[in-house]
C-alpha positions in Angstrom: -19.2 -21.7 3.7 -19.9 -18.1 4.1 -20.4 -18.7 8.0 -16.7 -19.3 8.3 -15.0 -15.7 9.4 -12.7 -14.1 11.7 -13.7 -11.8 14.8 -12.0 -8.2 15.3 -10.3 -8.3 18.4 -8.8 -5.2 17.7 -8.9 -3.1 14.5 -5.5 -1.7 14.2 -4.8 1.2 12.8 -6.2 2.4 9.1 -7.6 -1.2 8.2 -9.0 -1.6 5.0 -9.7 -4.2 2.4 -7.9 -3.1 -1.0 -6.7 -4.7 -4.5 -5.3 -3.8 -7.3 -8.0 -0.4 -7.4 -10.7 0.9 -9.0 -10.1 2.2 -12.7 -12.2 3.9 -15.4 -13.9 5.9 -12.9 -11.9 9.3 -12.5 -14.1 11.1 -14.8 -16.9 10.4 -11.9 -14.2 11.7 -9.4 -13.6 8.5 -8.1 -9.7 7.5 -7.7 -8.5 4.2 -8.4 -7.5 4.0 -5.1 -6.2 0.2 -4.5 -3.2 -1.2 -2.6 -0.5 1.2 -1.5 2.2 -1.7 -1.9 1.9 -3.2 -5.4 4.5 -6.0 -4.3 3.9 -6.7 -1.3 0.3 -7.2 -2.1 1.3 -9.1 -5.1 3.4 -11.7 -3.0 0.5 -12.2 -0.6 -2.0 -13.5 -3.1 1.1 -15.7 -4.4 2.0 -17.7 -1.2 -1.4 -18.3 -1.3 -2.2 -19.5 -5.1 -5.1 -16.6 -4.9 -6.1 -15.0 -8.0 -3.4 -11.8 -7.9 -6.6 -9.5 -8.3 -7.9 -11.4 -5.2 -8.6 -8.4 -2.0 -6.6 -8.7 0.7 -6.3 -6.5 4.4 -4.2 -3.7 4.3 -3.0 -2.5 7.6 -0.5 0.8 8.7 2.6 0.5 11.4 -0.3 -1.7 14.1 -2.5 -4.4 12.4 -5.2 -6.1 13.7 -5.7 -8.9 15.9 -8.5 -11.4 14.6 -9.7 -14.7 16.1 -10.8 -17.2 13.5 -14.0 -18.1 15.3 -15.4 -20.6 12.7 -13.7 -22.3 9.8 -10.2 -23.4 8.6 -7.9 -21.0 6.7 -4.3 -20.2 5.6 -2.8 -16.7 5.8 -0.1 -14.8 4.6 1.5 -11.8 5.8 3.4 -9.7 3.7 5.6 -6.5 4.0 8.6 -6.1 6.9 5.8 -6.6 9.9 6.3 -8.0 13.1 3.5 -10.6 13.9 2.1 -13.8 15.9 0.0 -16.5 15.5 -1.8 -17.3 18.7 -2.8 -21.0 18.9 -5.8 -22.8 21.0 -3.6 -24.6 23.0 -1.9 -21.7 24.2 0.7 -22.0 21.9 2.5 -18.8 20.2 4.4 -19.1 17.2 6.6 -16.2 16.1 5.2 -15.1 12.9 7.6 -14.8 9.3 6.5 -12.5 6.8 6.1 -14.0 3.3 5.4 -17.5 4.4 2.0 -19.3 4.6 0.5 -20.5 8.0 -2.5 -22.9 9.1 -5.3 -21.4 10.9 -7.8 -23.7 13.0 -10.7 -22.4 14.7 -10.1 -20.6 17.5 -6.8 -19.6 16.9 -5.6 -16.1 16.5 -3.3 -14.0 14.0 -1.7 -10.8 16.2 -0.2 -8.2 13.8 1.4 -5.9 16.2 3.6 -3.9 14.1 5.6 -2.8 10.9 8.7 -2.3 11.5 10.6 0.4 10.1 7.7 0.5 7.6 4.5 1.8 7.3 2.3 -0.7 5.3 1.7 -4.4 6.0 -0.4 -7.1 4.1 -3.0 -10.3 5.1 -4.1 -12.1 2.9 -6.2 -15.7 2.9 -6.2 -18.5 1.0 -9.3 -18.0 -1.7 -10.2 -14.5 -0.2 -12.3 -12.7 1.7 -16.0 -12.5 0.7 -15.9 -9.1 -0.3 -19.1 -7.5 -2.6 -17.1 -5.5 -5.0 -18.3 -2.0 -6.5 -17.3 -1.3 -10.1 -15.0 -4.3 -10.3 -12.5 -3.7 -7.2 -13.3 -4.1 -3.6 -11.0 -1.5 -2.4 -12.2 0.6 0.7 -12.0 3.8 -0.8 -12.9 5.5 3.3 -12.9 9.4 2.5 -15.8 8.6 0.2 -17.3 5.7 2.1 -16.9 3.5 -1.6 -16.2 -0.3 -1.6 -17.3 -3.1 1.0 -17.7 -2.9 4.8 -19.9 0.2 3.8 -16.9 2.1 2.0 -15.3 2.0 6.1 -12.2 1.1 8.2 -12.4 -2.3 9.4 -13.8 -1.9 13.1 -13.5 -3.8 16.3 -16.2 -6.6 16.9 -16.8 -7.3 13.0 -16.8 -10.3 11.4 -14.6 -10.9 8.2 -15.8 -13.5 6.8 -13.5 -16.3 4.0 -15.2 -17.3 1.2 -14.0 -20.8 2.0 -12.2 -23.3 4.2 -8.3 -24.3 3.6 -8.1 -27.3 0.8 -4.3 -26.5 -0.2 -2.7 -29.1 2.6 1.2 -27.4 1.7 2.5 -24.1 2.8 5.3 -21.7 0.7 7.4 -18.7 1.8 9.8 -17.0 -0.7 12.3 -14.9 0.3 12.6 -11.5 -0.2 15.1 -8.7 0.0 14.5 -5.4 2.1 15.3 -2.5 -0.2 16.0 0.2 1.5 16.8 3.3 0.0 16.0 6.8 0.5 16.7 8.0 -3.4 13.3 8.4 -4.8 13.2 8.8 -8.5 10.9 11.2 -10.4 9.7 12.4 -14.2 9.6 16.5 -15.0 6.0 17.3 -13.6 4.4 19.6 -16.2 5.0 22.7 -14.2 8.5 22.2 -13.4 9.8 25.7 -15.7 6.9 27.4 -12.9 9.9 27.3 -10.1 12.9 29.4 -10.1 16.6 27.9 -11.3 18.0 27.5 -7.8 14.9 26.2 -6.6 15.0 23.2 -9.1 18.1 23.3 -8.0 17.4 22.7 -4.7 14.7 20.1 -5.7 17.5 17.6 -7.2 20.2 18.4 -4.3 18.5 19.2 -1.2 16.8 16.6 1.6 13.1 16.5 2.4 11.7 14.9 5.3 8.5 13.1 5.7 6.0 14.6 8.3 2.6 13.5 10.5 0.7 14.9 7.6 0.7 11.5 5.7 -1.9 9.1 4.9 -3.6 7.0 1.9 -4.2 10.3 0.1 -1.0 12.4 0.0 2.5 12.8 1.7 3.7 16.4 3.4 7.2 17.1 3.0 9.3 19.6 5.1 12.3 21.0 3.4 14.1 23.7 1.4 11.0 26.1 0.4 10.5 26.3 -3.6 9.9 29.5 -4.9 7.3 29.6 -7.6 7.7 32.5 -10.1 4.7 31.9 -12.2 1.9 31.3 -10.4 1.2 29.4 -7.5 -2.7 28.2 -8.9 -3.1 26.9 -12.1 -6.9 25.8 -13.7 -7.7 22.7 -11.7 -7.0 19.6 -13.8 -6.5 15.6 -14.3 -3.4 14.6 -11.2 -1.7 10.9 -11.4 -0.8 9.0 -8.4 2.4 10.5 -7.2 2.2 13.6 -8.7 4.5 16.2 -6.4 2.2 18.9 -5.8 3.8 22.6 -4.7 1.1 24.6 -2.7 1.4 28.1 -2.2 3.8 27.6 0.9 6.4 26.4 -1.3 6.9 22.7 1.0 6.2 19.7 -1.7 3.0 17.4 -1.3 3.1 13.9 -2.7 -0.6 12.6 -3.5 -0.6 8.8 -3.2 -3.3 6.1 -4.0 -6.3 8.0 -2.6 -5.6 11.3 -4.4 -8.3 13.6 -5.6 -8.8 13.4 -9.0 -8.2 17.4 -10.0 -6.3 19.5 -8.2 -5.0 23.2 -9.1 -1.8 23.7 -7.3 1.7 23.2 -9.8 3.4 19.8 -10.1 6.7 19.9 -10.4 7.5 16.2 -10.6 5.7 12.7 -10.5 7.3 9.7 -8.9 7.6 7.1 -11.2 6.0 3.8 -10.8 9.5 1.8 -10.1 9.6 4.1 -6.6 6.0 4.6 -5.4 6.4 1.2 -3.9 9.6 1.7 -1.6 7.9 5.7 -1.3 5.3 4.3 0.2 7.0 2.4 3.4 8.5 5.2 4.2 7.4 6.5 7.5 7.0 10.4 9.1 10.7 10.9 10.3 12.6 9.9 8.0 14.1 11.6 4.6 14.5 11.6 1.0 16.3 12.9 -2.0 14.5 13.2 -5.3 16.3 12.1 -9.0 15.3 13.1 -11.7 15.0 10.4 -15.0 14.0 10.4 -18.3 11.1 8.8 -19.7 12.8 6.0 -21.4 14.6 5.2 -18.1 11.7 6.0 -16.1 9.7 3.0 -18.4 12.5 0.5 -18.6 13.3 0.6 -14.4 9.1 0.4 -13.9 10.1 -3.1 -16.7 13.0 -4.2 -14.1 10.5 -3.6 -10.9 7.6 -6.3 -12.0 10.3 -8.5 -13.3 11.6 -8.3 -9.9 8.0 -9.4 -8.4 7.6 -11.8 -11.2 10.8 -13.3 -10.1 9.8 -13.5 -5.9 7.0 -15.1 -6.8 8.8 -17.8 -9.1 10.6 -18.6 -6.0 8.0 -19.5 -3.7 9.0 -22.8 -2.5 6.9 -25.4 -0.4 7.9 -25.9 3.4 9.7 -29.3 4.2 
């Protein structure tokens, strides 16, 4: 079964193959690294009746185009991303996000964009055959860790499926676009580093998102926040979505591929109920931090997988 596998037409842009991520390994200086979109990577293993741990192809604003040049499969593309599925018979079917499709050889998926969004999701049905490194076979590409040789997906590889399609039905769920651009955050432990008006200014003020974004961290432009401490501290352990304030005073958000230590002040962390709607985001647009407590911060992060859990209790099979 292993010769069944798609060709890369074209690689789209920041390609990788990622999962849940990579844990137990910071003290190495390895990040967990893993999917940026916890839901929408959830929902595609869902449609599909994959394991939820099972690796899927995580794609930014243009995906990739793949021919299925041997085999039988079924896909499903998750997040708000604007596809098509290209059959052999010249025929072109308009592609819906969180829906399963058939694949026969020689047709082709196109993922040409997100839209209004920055990450998308493909997943097949019994996954990719993926070698995993310490339990996860997320691409981990500043370190060159995971499959594919720790690499972006590249035009004219294979990708190969572990297996042909045996699930004759196909499911879509539906789910809701949440758009807001309130991002919620804890107390980082430097906030009493910046001055009064500039927590102020933290709570009230807008930030917008520039070109400086990737897997690793997000650059924010904004009201400059004055640090009256010190704007170093001794280097130590960061979280995903720490908020980082260098010595320029504009905030840095690190996201799933953060470095594992860093020695700039945090004055925040987004908490875990947000880093999903952080994330699709794109350079342009901005946000407005809130601050929360820990109690709230635990009980929304409660009301967010409950959320999941209950898209994926929906899935319903196609008539």
């Amino acid at each position: 079964m292993k010769n069944n596998f798609f060709e890369v037409l074209r690689a789209g842009i920041n390609t990788t193959y990622q999962d849940k991520g990579r844990f137990h390994m910071q003290h190495f200086g390895v990040a967990p690294g893993g999917c940026m979109d916890l839901k929408s990577f959830l929902i595609a293993n869902a449609l599909l009746k994959n394991n939820s741990k099972e690796g899927v192809i995580e794609f930014a604003y243009q995906g990739p185009l793949l021919k299925l040049a041997k085999g039988k499969t079924k896909i499903a593309i998750t997040g708000n991303v604007l596809f098509r599925i290209i059959k052999t018979k010249s025929e072109t079917i308009d592609g819906k996000c969180n829906t399963s499709y058939d694949l026969d050889e020689g047709d082709q998926i196109d993922i040409m964009a997100t839209n209004k969004s920055a990450y998308g999701y493909l997943a097949v049905e019994g996954g990719f055959d993926l070698k995993p490194f310490c339990n996860s076979v997320s691409i981990l590409a500043r370190a060159q860790i995971g499959p594919n040789k720790g690499k972006k997906i590249k035009i004219g590889e294979k990708i190969i499926i572990k297996r042909n399609s045996k699930n004759k039905k196909n499911f879509t769920t539906n789910v809701e676009s949440k758009n807001s651009n309130i991002i919620r955050v804890l107390k980082g432990p430097q906030f009493d580093y910046f001055s009064q008006d500039s927590q102020k200014d933290f709570f009230s003020k807008k930030y917008k998102i520039t070109k400086l974004t990737d897997r690793m961290g997000m650059r924010l432009e904004g009201t400059i926040l004055k640090n009256i401490v010190s704007t170093n501290i001794r280097s130590e352990g960061i979280t995903k979505g720490a908020i980082q304030v260098p010595a320029d005073g504009q905030p840095i958000i690190l996201l799933a591929d953060y470095p594992t230590i860093g020695g700039y002040p945090k004055i925040a962390n987004i908490i875990s109920a947000d880093y999903d709607l952080l994330v699709q985001n794109i350079p342009g647009e901005t946000i407005f931090f809130k601050n929360v407590e820990l109690q709230e911060a635990e009980q929304l992060y409660r009301e967010h997988l409950n959320s999941i859990s209950q898209i994926i209790k929906n899935i319903k099979e196609i008539n």
